[in-house]
N, C-alpha and C positions, 0 to 999 in steps of 0.2 A: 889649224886650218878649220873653218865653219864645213859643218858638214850637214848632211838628211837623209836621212836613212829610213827606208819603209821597212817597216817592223816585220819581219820574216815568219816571226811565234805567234804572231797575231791571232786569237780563239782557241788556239791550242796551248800556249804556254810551251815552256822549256823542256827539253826531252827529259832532264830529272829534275823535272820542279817540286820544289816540297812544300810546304805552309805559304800560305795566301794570303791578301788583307781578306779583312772583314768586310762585308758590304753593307750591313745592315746595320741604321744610324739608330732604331728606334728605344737599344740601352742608352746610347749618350744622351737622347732627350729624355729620360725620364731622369737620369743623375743631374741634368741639369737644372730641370723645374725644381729643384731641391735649393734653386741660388735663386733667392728675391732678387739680387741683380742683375740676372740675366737678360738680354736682349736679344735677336736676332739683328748684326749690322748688315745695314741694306745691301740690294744689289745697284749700282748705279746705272743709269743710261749716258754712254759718249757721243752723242751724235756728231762734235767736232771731227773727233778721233775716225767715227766710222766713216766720213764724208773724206777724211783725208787717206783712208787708205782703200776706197770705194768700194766699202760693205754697206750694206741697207742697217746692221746694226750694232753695237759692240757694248755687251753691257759687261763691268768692272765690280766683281765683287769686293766689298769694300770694308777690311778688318781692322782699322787703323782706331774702331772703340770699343773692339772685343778686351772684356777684362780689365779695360785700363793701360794695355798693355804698350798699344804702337805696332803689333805683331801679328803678322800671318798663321803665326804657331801658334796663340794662345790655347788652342784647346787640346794642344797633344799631349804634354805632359802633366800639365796640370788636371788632365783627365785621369790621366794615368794613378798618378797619385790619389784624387779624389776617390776611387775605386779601391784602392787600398783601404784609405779613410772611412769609407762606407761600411766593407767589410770588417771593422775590428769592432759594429755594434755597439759602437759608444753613443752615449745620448748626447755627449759633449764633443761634437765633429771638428771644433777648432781645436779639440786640445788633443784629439786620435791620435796623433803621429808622434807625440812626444816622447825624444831621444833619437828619432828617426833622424838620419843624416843621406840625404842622394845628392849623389857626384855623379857631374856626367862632364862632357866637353861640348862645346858650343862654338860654331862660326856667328853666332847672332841669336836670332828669333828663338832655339830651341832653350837656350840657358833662361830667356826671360818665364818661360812658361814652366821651367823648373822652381824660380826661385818663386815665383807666383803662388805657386801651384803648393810648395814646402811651406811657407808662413802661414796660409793659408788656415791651413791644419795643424800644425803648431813644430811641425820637422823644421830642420833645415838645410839649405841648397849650399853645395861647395860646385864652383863652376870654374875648372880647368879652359883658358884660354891658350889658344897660338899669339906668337909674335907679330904674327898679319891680323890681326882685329884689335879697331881702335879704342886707344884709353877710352874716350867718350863713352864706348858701347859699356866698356866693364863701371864705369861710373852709374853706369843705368842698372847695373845687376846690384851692387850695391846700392844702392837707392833703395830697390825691394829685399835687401836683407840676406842677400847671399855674398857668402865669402868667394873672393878671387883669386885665384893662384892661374900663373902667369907659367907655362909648359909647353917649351916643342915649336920647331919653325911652321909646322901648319895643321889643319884640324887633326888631323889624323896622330900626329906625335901628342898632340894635347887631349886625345882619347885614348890611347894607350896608357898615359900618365894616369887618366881618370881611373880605366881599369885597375891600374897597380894600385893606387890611394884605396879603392873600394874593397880591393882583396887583403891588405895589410891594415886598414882601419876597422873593417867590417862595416863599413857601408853599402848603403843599396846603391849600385850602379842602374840609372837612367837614363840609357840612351836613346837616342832617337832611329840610328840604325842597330841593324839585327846581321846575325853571323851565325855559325853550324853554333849549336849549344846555349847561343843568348839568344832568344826569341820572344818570351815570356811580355815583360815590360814593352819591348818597340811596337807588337800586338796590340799593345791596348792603347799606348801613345798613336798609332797609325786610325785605329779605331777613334777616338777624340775628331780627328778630322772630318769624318763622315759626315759630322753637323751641320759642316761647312754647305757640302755637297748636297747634302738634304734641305736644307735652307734655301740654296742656288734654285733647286727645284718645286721646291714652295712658290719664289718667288717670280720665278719663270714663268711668262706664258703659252710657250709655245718650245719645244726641245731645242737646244742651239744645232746651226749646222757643226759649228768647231768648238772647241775646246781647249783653251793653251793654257798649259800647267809650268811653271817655274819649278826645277825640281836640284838639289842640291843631292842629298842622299838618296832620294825619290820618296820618303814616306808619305809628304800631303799628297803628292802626285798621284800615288799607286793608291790612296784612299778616294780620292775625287775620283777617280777614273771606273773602279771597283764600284761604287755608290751609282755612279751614271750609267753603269751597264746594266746596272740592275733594272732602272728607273724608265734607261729609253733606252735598252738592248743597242745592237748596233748602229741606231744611227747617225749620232755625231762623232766626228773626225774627231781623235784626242791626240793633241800634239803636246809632245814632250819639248821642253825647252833647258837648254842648259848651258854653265858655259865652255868656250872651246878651249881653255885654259884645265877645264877639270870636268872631261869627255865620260863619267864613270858610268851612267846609264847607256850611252850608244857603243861603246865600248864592250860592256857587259852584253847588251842586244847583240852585238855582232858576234861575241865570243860564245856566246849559251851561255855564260856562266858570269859569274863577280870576278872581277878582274880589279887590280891595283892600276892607275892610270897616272901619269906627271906633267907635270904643267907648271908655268909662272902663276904666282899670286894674279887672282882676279880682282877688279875692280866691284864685281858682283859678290862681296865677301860671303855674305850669308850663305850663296849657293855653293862656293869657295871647296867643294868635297871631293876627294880623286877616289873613293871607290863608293860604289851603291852598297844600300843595304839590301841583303838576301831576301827578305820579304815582297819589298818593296819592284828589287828586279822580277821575282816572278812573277808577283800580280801585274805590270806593265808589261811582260814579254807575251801574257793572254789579251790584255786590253786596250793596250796602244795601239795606237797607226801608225808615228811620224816620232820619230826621234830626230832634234834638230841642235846643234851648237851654234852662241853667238858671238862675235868678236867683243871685243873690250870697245871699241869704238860704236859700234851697233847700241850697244847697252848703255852708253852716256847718251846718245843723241834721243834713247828713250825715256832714258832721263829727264830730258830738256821736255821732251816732249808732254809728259806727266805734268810736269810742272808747269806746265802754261795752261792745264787742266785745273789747276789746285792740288795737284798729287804730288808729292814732297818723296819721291819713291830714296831707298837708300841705296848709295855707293859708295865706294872708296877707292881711294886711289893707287893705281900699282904700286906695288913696292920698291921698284925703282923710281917713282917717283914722290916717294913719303920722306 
């Protein structure tokens, strides 16, 4: 069922809220000026778009040549890692990480900014996949040089998996969400995103009224939102968008807490996540407005829609229908 939910925690957060994102981007930017390749990708202007859903303006930040990647996540994990990289004081930062091995699981975007992130520096990326994410995507992980192992009908059993491989091989587990005891890494992964946000605000000339955030696990969510509080305190509305196949953020906002949520495979794979990460719910349950779910049908038509733009956005198709 699509649902919307005005955020009850709103400035106050959760009655036992514990660790928060980060707000402050101004470490990511200096680890970054450290990458001759680095760029800030634009923000765009849609004027079709705003005219068709009668806003005065709709600007589209636009990640599709961050890193190389194709990815909204590029800078979370591979921040993360770099941070690591930094810290071991080597002169020789491509070759820091060597022996290092991070395992994590992935619906999409977060395994590309692993393996990115690992070659990089001279580790390497093992990325546990679910049965619902397609070959295509794990061809693209292998491209940049991480190994694929194939675990579990949805993210969630293919993070499990990941966990057990990192505890039995002794690798570093990399994930994107956070739980009572793992907090460390999703920290500095959620931190990566700030850039985003601070960028947005660079390029901005005037504070937006809204804010709509895509959020799967909620981590870039609950860093943009964190970052904008900071930047323009309460004045723009920050809607949370997710899908109604895998409710984990409004669900959790309704309950106080992280809850496990079930669903059919979504068409939205990336976002594809049935519980939040602990962080991530408690910085949104301070900074959100509007928690919202969208049908599988809502989400093709935006589809279509992007794309009559030039936006080539990703989806896939239900699992009953693959």
């Amino acid at each position: 069922m699509v649902q919307a939910l005005t955020n009850p925690w709103r400035g106050r957060g959760l009655p036992a809220a514990g660790l928060a994102p980060l707000a402050q981007a101004s470490a990511v930017a200096e680890l970054l000026a450290r990458c001759p390749a680095h760029a800030p990708p634009p923000l765009r202007e849609m004027p079709a778009l705003a005219a068709a859903s009668r806003v005065a303006r709709i600007s589209l930040k636009d990640e599709r040549q961050r890193m190389g990647l194709g990815s909204f996540k590029a800078l979370g994990a591979a921040h993360a890692i770099a941070r690591e990289a930094a810290a071991c004081a080597s002169d020789a930062l491509l070759h820091a990480l060597q022996g290092r091995v991070y395992v994590t699981a992935s619906a999409g975007n977060h395994g590309l900014s692993v393996a990115a992130g690992a070659r990089l520096f001279g580790a390497r990326a093992v990325i546990y996949l679910s049965a619902t994410v397609p070959e295509a995507f794990a061809d693209r992980l292998r491209v940049k040089g991480a190994q694929v192992v194939r675990a579990g009908a949805d993210y969630e059993a293919s993070m499990q998996a990941a966990a057990d491989a990192a505890q039995a091989q002794g690798w570093t587990l990399l994930s994107d969400s956070s739980w009572p005891g793992y907090t460390d890494l999703p920290l500095r992964v959620m931190e990566g995103y700030l850039q985003l946000a601070a960028e947005v605000a660079q390029q901005i000339d005037t504070a937006p009224s809204h804010i709509l955030l895509q959020a799967g696990v909620g981590g870039l969510a609950a860093a943009v939102a964190a970052h904008t509080r900071l930047v323009w305190g309460d004045g723009p509305q920050i809607i949370i968008v997710e899908p109604e196949a895998a409710p984990a953020l409004i669900e959790g906002i309704r309950a106080g807490q992280v809850v496990e949520t079930s669903g059919p495979a979504s068409c939205m794979g990336r976002l594809d996540c049935k519980t939040a990460s602990m962080i991530a719910l408690n910085g949104l349950a301070r900074d959100a407005d509007v928690f919202v779910t969208i049908s599988e049908a809502d989400a093709m038509r935006a589809v279509d829609a992007l794309a009559g733009q030039g936006f080539l956005a990703n989806a896939i198709a239900p699992a009953r229908e693959r």
